[in-house]
C-alpha positions in Angstrom: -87.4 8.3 17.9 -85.0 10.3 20.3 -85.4 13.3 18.6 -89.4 13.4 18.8 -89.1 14.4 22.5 -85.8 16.8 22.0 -87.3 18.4 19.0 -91.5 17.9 18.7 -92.8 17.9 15.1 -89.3 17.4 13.3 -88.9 14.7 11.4 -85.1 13.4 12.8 -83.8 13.3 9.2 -84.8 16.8 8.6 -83.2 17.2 11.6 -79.6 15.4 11.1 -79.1 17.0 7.7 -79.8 20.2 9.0 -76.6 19.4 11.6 -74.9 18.8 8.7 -75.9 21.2 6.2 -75.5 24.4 8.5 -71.9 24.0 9.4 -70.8 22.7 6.2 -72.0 25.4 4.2 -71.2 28.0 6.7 -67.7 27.3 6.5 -67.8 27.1 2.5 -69.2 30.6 2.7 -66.2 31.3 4.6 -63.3 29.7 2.8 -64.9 31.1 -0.8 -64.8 34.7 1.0 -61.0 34.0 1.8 -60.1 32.3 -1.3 -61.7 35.0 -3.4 -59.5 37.7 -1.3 -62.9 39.2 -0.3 -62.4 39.3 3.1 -58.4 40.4 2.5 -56.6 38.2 4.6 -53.5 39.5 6.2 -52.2 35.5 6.4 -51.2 33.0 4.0 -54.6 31.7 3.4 -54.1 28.7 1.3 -51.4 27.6 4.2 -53.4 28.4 6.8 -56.4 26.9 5.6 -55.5 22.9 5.9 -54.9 23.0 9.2 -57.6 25.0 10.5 -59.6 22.8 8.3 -58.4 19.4 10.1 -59.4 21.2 13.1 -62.3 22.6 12.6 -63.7 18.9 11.1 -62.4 17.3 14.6 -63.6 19.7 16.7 -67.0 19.9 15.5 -67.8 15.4 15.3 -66.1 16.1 19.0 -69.1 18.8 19.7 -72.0 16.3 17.9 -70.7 13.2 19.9 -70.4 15.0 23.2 -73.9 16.4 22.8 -75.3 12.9 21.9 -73.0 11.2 25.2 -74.7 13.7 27.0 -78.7 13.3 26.1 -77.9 9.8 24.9 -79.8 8.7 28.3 -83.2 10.6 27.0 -82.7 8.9 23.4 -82.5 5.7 25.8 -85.7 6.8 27.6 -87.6 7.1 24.5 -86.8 4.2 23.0 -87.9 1.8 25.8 -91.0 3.8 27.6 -91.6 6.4 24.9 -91.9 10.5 24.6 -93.9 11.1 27.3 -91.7 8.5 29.7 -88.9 10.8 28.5 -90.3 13.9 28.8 -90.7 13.3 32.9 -87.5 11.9 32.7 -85.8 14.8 31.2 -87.7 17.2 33.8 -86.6 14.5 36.7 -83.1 15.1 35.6 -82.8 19.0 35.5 -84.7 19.1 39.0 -81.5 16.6 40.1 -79.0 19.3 38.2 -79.9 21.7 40.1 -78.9 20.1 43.6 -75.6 19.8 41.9 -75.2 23.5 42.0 -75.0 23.1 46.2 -72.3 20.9 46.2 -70.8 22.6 43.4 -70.2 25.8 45.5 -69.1 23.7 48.6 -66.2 22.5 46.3 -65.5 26.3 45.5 -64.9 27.2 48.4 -63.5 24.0 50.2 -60.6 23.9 47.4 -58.8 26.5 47.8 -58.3 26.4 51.5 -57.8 22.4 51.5 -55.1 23.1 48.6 -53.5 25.9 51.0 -53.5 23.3 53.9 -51.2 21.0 52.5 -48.6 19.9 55.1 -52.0 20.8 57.9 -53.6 17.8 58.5 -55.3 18.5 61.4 -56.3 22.0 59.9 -57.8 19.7 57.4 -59.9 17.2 59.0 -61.2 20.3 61.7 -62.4 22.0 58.3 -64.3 19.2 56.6 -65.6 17.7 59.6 
């Protein structure tokens, strides 16, 4: 499984309903402390509460599917050449990240002056010659 190289010794169920669980009864925690009038809520709680709710739901799927978008490459790994195919993978790829942080800085720099150069072309093409 995907999770065997992310997480070693875990079984992946244990792992997905703890991704559940956590959240879930974090924010019950919450909304009982509000409902309860422990926390004494200077809002209208009951009003305020479905929309944050609704929120809150979407924003968190949006957090689980962009993390698995973003490994879903190692879970690919794994699953064709195996953990330890993915482990070298997964090192290969933060080695790779890191070059990113050159041009990275190139772009912070280059922006702003090609952005203040507008009308300039040859300003332009003498700076990112």
């Amino acid at each position: 499984m995907a999770s065997a190289a992310l997480f070693p010794g875990i079984d992946p169920k244990l792992l997905f309903l703890a991704l559940l669980i956590f959240p879930t009864s974090l924010m019950s925690g919450i909304l009982t402390s509000l409902y309860l009038n422990v926390l004494e809520p200077s809002i209208d709680v009951l009003g305020y509460l479905r929309p944050a709710l609704g929120y809150g739901v979407k924003a968190h799927l949006g957090n689980l599917v962009a993390f698995l978008n973003y490994r879903m490459d190692i879970f690919l790994v794994n699953l064709f050449v195996g953990p330890g195919g993915a482990g070298l993978y997964s090192i290969a790829v933060r080695l790779v990240e890191q070059l990113w942080m050159i041009s990275r800085a190139v772009s912070t720099v280059l922006l702003p002056r090609l952005s203040a150069m507008m009308g300039d072309d040859t300003g332009r093409r003498r700076l990112t010659r």
